[in-house]
Every structure is written in C-alpha cells, then in structure tokens.
N, C-alpha and C positions, 0 to 999 in steps of 0.2 A: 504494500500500500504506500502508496506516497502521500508525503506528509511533511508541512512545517513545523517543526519541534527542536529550539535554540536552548542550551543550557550553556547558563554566564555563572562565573563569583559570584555567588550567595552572600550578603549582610546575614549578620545573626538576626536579624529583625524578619528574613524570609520563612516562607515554610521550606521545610526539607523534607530529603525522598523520606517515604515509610518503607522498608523491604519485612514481606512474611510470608513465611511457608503457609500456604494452603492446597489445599485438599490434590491438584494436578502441576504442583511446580512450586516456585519461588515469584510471585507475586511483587510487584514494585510500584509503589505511587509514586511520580515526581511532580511538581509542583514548576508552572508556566510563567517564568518571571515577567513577561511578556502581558499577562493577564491574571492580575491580580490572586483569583480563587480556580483557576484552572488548573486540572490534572491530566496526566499519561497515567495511563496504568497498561502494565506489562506481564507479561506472564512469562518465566523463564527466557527474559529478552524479547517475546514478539509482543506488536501492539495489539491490546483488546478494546481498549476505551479512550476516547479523550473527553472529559466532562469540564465545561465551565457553570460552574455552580451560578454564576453570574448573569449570564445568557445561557439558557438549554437549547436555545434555537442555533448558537452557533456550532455549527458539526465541523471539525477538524480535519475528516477521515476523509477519501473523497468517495466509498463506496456507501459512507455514512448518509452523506448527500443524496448520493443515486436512490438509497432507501426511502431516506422522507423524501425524494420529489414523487415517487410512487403513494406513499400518506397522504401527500400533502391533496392529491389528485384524484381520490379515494372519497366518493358521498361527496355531497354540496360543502362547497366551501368555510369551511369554522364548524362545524358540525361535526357532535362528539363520534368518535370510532369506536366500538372492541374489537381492542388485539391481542393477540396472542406472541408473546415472544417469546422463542426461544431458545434460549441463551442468554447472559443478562450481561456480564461484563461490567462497567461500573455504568450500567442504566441510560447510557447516552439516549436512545432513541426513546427510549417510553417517557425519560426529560420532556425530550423534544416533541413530544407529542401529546401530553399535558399541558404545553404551553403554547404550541401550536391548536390544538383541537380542546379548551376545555369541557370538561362534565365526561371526556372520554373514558372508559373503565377499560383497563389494562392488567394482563397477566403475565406475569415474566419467568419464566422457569429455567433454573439454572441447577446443573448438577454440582458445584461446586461450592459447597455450607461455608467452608472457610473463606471463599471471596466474599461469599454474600456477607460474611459476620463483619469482614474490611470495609466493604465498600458501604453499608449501615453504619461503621461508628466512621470513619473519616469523609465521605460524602452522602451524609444524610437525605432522605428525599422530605420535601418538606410535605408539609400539615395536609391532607385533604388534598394527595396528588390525584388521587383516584389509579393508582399503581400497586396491585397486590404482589408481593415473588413471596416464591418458595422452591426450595431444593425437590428438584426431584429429575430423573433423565428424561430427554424433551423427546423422546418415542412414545414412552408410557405416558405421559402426559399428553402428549399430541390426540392418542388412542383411544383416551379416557374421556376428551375433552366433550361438553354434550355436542352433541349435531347441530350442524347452522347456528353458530352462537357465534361465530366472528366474523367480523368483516374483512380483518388483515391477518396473514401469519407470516411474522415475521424469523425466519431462520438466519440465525447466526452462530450457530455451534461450532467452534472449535475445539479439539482434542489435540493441545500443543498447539501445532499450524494447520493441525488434518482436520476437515471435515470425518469424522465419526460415518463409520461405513453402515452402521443400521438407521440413518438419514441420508440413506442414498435410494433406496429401492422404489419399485413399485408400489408396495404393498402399506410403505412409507408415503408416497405420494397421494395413497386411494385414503389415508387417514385425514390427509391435510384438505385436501377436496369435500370429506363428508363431514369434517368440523366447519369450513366456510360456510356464509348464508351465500345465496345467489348471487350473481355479480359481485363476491368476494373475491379478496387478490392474496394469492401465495408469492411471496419472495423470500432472495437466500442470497447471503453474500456466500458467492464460491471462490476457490483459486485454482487457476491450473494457469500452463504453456504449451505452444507447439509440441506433438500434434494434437493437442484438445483431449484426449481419448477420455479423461473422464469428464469433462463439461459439456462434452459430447455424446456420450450415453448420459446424462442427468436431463440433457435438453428431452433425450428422448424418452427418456422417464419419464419426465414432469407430460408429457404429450399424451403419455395413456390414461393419464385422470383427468387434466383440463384442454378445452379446445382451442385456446390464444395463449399466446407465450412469448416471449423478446427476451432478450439479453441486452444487459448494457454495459459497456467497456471502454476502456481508452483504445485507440486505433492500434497502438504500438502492441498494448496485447491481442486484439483481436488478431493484427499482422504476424502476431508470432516471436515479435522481437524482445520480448522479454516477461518473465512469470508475474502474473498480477490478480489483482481482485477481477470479478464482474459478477453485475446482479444479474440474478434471473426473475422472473415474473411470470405470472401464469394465474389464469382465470379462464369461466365458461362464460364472461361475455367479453366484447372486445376493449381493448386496450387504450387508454390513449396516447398512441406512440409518437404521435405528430406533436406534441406537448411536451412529450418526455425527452424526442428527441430536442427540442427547441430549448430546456430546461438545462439536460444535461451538457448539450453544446458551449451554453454561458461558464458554465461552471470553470471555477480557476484552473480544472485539469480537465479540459472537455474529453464528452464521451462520445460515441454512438453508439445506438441502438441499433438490433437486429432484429430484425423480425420478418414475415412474410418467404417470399422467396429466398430473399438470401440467409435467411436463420435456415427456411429447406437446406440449401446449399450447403450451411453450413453441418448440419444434423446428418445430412445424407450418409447413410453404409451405418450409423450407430446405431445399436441396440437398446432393449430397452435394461435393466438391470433387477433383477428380484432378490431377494434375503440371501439366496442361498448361495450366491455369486457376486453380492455386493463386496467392495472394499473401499477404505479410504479415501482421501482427496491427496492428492500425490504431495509427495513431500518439497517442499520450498526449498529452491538452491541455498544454498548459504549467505546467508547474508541480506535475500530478499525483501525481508520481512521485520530483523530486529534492530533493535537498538539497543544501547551499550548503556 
C-alpha cells in the first residue's frame, strides 16, 4: 500500500510509539507528528490502520479511500448504512462511517482480542458511535450473520499480509450474498501481482454468488509492475462504476476500475475456488508492504 507516513525527533511533550504482543504478532502504534492525534498501527511491520482521532473522514491508506468511495455511494446520500466488517484493525472505516453516515449501526469482527483490548484503551471510539466489535473469526461470523441484515460487507482480513484462505471460497462468497439485503454491496481489500492467479480466481469466485462486480486499482498494478492493494466489489444490482471511476481517478494515487469486458478479459481461463482447494492470498515480496 502506498502511503505518507514521516517520523521526525520526538519533544518529550509528543506521544510515543506503544509496541505489544497481541494475539497474531507484535503490534505497534506510532503516533503522526504531522497531525496532532493521529496513528499507524502495524502488525509485525505491515500497515493495518491509520486513524486520526481528529478527523475519521480523513483515510490515509489509498485502498482505504477506494473502500468509503464504495460507502460513501451506497443508499441516498447521509443516510445511515449497516455494515458489516470484517476485520477491525484500529477501526478506521467504521470511524469513517459514523461520521460520514450518522444513526448508521455497524458490526466489526475481528479475531484478534489482544488488538481489540489496544486499540479500546489507546484509540477509544467515542460515546454513541453506533459501532459494536467483538472477537470472533469473520467466516463464523459472516455464517451466523441473520439474512439480508446489511447493506455493506466490508472485508479486510489479514492473516500477517495473507488474506486467510477460508475467505476465499465459494461457499464463503454464497455466505456474504445471503447476509446482504438486495442491492447490497460486498467488498475486500485484496493483494496480489503478475500473473493475478489469485485475484483472478477471487474475481471468479465473487461471480458465482453476485451478478456485477469491478475491481479497482492503480494502473501500475493492474499493469503488472508491481504487488499492491485492489478493491473488489460485487453486488446483484448494478454498480456505479462511472462515479467510482470518476472518484477514484481524483484520488492523490489514482485508480481504475475494471469492470465489464475488460474485468471478462481480465477473469478469463480463472476458476472459481471452493473450501477444499482454497489457499491464501500470496505472500508480499519483501519489503512491499512494511515499515520499520
């Protein structure tokens, strides 16, 4: 993910990093001299969150963005959502979407108790966010969830840098489709590079449960020239991709969206993937993804 993130000499007067073992790594807040109440938080060196306590609307990340221009696009404009997240990280989007969409009710599910106990006592969610979490793994949770109860689900589960191979499948996909309400929208920040082969079977995954789908990415990874984030999206009514593209274009790291033919194009020869033949999201070259 590409990202602005400057660490200068600290005054004793600054916050300093927090580092703590939790439940899948070594855990790190550092603190954005840059902006007063701002954090990184890292997990064993990769980024998982940047939260400014100050502004929730300001997203850091640039796949962060690509996510809420999807929310933001999501029901009549200022009108509350429920979503579903899962994954929580230090809570960036469900922030941002409590202050983007108030009166929204939000579920955040993260398997990691030890983050969640960090990111509770050092980035608190304030009073009446309308944002419930709770530990539990975001399949069984997805599974559980009642039927047509959300309008959004949000996937962002990492495992280290790996998407978690039992949120790759089919069978994972027919879960997310039968907890959306109608004209609800699934997304997932993924990662891969050249040649695709797992973004490429997820595309075609995500296609046996919903009938519209896009991807969005910066050109340089769609090209091949280097491993990065891209969202996927997917819904059984149509998209608005002429907006998204128009949105993600502005963006400080413009994207494009795929979709129609060329997402065909791009999907063509890939399978779809079920439980019994799923695997992770391929491992990140070195160096792609962390910070020091």
């Amino acid at each position: 993910m590409t990202t602005r993130f400057t660490r200068h000499n600290m005054s004793v007067d600054e916050p300093i990093p927090v580092i703590r073992d939790v439940d899948h790594g070594t855990a790190k807040l550092m603190p954005d001299v840059d902006r007063p109440r701002a954090w990184l938080l890292t997990v064993d060196g990769s980024p998982q969150s940047y939260v400014d306590l100050d502004d929730p609307t300001h997203l850091e990340f640039e796949y962060a963005r690509r996510l809420a221009h999807v929310l933001e696009l999501t029901g009549a404009p200022g009108t509350p959502l429920d979503v579903l997240h899962l994954g929580g990280g230090a809570l960036t989007l469900p922030r941002f979407v409590a202050t983007a969409r108030p009166g929204s009710h939000q579920e955040v599910v993260e398997a990691d108790g030890k983050l969640l106990e960090l990111v509770a006592e050092r980035l608190p969610l304030p009073a009446g966010s309308g944002i419930a979490v709770r530990r539990a793994d975001a399949r069984t949770a997805l599974e559980a969830a009642p039927e047509a109860s959300a309008d959004v689900i949000v996937a962002d589960v990492f495992g280290g840098a790996r998407v978690p191979a039992h949120l790759t499948s089919v069978e994972y996909a027919r879960a997310a489709a039968r907890a959306l309400r109608p004209g609800g929208r699934y997304t997932a920040n993924l990662a891969d590079s050249a040649p695709f082969t797992f973004l490429r079977s997820q595309v075609a995954t995500l296609r046996t449960a919903f009938a519209h789908l896009c991807l969005i990415a910066e050109p340089a990874v769609l090209r091949g020239r280097r491993f990065g984030n891209a969202v996927l999206v997917a819904s059984d009514d149509e998209l608005p991709v002429d907006e998204l593209a128009r949105r993600t274009a502005a963006d400080a790291f413009p994207a494009r969206v795929e979709h129609g033919e060329a997402l065909e194009r791009f999907v063509q020869g890939a399978a779809p993937v079920r439980d019994v033949d799923a695997v992770p999201s391929p491992e990140p070259p070195g160096g792609a993804f962390s910070i020091g």
